[in-house]
N, C-alpha and C positions, 0 to 999 in steps of 0.2 A: 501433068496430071493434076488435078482440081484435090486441094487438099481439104481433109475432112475437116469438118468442123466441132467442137464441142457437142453440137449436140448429135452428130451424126456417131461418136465415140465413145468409149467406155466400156462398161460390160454387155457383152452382146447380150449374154444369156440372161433369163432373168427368171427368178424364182427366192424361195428361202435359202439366206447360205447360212449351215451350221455355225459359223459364228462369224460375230461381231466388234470389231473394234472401235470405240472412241478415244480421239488422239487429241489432248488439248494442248493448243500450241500456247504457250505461255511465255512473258518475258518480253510483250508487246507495250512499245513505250506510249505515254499519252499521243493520242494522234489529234494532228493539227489539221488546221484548213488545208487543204490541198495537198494532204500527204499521199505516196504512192504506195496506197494500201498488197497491193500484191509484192511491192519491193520489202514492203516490212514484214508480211507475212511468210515471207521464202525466208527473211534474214530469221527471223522468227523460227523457223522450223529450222533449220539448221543446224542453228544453236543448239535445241533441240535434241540433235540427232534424227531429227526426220525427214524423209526427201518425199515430197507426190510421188505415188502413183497409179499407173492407170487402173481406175476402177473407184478409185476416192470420191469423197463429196466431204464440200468443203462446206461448213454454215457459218456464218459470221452473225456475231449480234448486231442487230439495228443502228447502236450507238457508235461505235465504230465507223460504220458509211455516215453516217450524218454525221457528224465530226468530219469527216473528210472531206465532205461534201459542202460543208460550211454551213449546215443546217441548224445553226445554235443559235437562240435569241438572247439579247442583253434585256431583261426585265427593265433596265433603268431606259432603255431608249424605247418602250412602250405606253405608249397615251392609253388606257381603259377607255372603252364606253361607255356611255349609261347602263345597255345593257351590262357589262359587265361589273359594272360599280353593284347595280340592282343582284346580279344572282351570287358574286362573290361569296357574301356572309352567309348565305345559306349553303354555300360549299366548302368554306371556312377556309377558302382561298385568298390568295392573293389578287386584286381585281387586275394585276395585268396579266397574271399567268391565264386567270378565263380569260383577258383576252385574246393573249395566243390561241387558245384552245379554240375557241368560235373561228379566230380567222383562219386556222387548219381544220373548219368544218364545212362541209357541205351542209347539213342539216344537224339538231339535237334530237336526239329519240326520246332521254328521258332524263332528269334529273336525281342524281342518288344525295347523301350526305357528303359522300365524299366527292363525287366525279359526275362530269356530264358525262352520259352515254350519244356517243354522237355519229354519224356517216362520215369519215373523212373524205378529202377531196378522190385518196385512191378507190373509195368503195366501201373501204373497210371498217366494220362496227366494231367500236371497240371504248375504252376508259379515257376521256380524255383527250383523244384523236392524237394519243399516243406521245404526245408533249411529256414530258419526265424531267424530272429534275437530278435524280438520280445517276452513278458514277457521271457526275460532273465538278470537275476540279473545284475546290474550293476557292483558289487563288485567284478565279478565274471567276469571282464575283457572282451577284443572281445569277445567273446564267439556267436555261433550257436546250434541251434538243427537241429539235419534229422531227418526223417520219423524212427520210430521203423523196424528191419529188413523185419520181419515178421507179421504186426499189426495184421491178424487172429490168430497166435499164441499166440502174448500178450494178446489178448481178451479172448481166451480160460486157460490161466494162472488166467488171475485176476476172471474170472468168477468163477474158480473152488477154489481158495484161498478165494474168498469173502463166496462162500455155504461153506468153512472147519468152517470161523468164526464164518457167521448166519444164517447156516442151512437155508437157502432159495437158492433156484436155481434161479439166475437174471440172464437173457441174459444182456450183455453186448455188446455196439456198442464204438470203435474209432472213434472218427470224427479229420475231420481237415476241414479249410476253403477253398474253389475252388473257379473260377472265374468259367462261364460260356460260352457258346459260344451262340452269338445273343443275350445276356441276359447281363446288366451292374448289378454289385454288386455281392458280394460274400457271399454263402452259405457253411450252414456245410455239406458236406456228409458222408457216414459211410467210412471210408479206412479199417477199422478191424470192425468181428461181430464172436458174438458166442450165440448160444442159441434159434435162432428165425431165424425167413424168410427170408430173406432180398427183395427179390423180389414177390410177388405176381400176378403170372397170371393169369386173370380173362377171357383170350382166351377161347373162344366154351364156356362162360356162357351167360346169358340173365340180359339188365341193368332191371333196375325199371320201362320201357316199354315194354318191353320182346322184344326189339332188342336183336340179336348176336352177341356180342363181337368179335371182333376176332385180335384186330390187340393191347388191351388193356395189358401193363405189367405195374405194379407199384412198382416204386423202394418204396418201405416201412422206407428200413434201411437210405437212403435218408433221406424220409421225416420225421423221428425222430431224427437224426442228426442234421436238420434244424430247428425241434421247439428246441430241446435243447441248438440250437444256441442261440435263442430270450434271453436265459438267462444268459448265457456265455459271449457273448462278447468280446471285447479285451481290455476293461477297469475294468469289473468288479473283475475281478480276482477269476472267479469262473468255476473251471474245470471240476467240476463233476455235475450231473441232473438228479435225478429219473423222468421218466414218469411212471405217474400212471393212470392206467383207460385204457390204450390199449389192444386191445385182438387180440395179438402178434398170429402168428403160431410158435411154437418148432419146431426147423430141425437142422440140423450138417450145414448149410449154410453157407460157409465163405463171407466177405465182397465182393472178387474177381470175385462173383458170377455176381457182378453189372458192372462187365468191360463190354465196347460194344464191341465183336468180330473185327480184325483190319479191315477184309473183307466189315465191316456193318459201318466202324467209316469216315463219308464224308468230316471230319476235317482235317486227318492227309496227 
C-alpha cells in the first residue's frame, strides 16, 4: 500500500476549532551550517516534554533554515559596487550589506531612509530582500543571513526528515517578518510551506447569514505565521512553534501560492 504523504495527512476535517495552542519549542542551540534541523527540533521538544502530533503545524523562523542552509554572508569577503558605494550613505548602510541586498534582488521598487524595497529573486517584496543582520552571533564577526534559496523546498526537506524521526506527518510553514503596506508594524508571513493550504477560498460559499461570498480568499499560511510570531519574537530566542488545535487542509500548496499576481499588485 502506497503510503500517504504529508500532504495527503493531518486533520481531515476543517473548520474553526474552539481552541488553540502555541507550543514554543525552546532550548535550541545556535544552528550551524549543515545542521539536521528536524534532529534538533524533536531533541528540542523532548526536552520539552513535547512529542508531534497528528494535526500540528510546525513554523519555524527563516533564520534557523538559512543558518542550516549555509545562507550567511561574511561582510568582509564582500567587494561593494559603485552602485552600492553610491546608495549606501543615503541608506546609512554599510555599502557591502547593500550589496548583498542588490545581489539577493531581482529588481528595487523604491528607496526608503532606512531600506531598499526590493523584488527578491523568490518574488517576494519586502525590506531589504530579507538580508538581517539580526540573532546573529556576535562571535561570529559582520556576518548576515539571506532568505533560504528555495524556502518551499526547505519546508518540504524538513517536513519529510521530521515524519522519518516521529512518524507524524507536520505541515510545516517558514516565516519571516514583513512590513506592510497602509499598515505600521511587522508581521510573520509564511515565505516557505509544505503539507497544508496556504490559501483558503471561501469564493461562491454562504457566510453565517447566507450571504455569497465572492470576493473572500484567506491567506491561512499568513495568519499561522503570525500567531506563531506572538511567540517568537526577536528577543526571545525562540525559532520554532507547534500550533495545535487547527484543522489545517493537506494539499502540495507551496508558500509562493500567496504572491499577489504583478498585474493585481497596486504597490509596485
Amino acid at each position: 500500500m502506497k503510503k500517504a504523504s504529508v500532504a495527503e495527512r493531518g486533520s481531515t476535517a476543517h473548520g474553526r476549532s474552539p481552541e488553540l495552542r502555541l507550543i514554543a519549542l525552546r532550548g535550541l542551540p545556535e544552528v550551524p551550517r549543515g545542521a539536521d534541523l528536524a534532529g534538533l527540533l524533536t531533541v528540542a521538544a523532548a526536552r520539552g516534554g513535547v512529542r508531534f502530533e497528528r494535526g500540528d503545524v510546525l513554523v519555524l523562523a527563516q533564520k534557523i533554515v538559512s543558518k542550516a542552509e549555509g545562507r550567511t554572508v561574511a561582510l568582509s569577503s564582500v567587494r561593494p559596487s559603485a552602485l552600492a558605494r553610491e546608495w549606501a550613505p543615503r541608506l546609512r548602510q554599510d555599502p557591502r550589506l547593500t550589496e548583498v541586498v542588490l545581489r539577493e534582488s531581482r529588481r528595487v521598487l523604491r528607496m526608503t531612509e532606512r531600506a531598499l524595497i526590493v523584488e527578491t529573486r523568490h518574488g517576494l517584496v519586502c525590506a531589504n530582500a530579507g538580508v538581517d543582520r539580526s540573532n546573529v552571533p556576535a562571535r561570529a564577526g559582520a556576518r548576515v543571513t539571506c532568505l533560504p534559496i528555495d524556502p518551499d523546498a526547505s519546508a518540504r526537506r524538513i517536513a519529510a526528515a521530521l515524519e522519518r524521526r516521529t512518524g507524524v506527518a507536520v505541515p510545516v510553514i517558514i516565516s519571516d517578518t514583513f512590513g506592510r503596506p497602509w499598515r505600521l508594524g511587522l508581521v510573520n508571513v509564511a515565505i516557505g510551506a509544505c503539507g497544508l493550504r496556504v490559501l483558503e477560498d471561501l469564493r461562491g460559499s454562504r457566510d453565517a447569514h447566507g450571504h455569497l461570498l465572492r470576493a473572500t480568499i484567506l491567506a491561512v499560511g499568513d495568519e499561522l505565521a503570525a500567531a506563531a510570531g506572538l511567540m517568537m519574537g526577536k528577543k526571545e530566542a525562540v525559532p520554532a512553534v507547534i500550533i495545535r488545535g487547527f484543522q489545517y487542509r493537506p494539499a502540495r500548496e507551496p508558500a509562493t501560492s500567496l504572491l499577489r499576481p504583478p498585474a493585481e499588485d497596486m504597490f509596485r
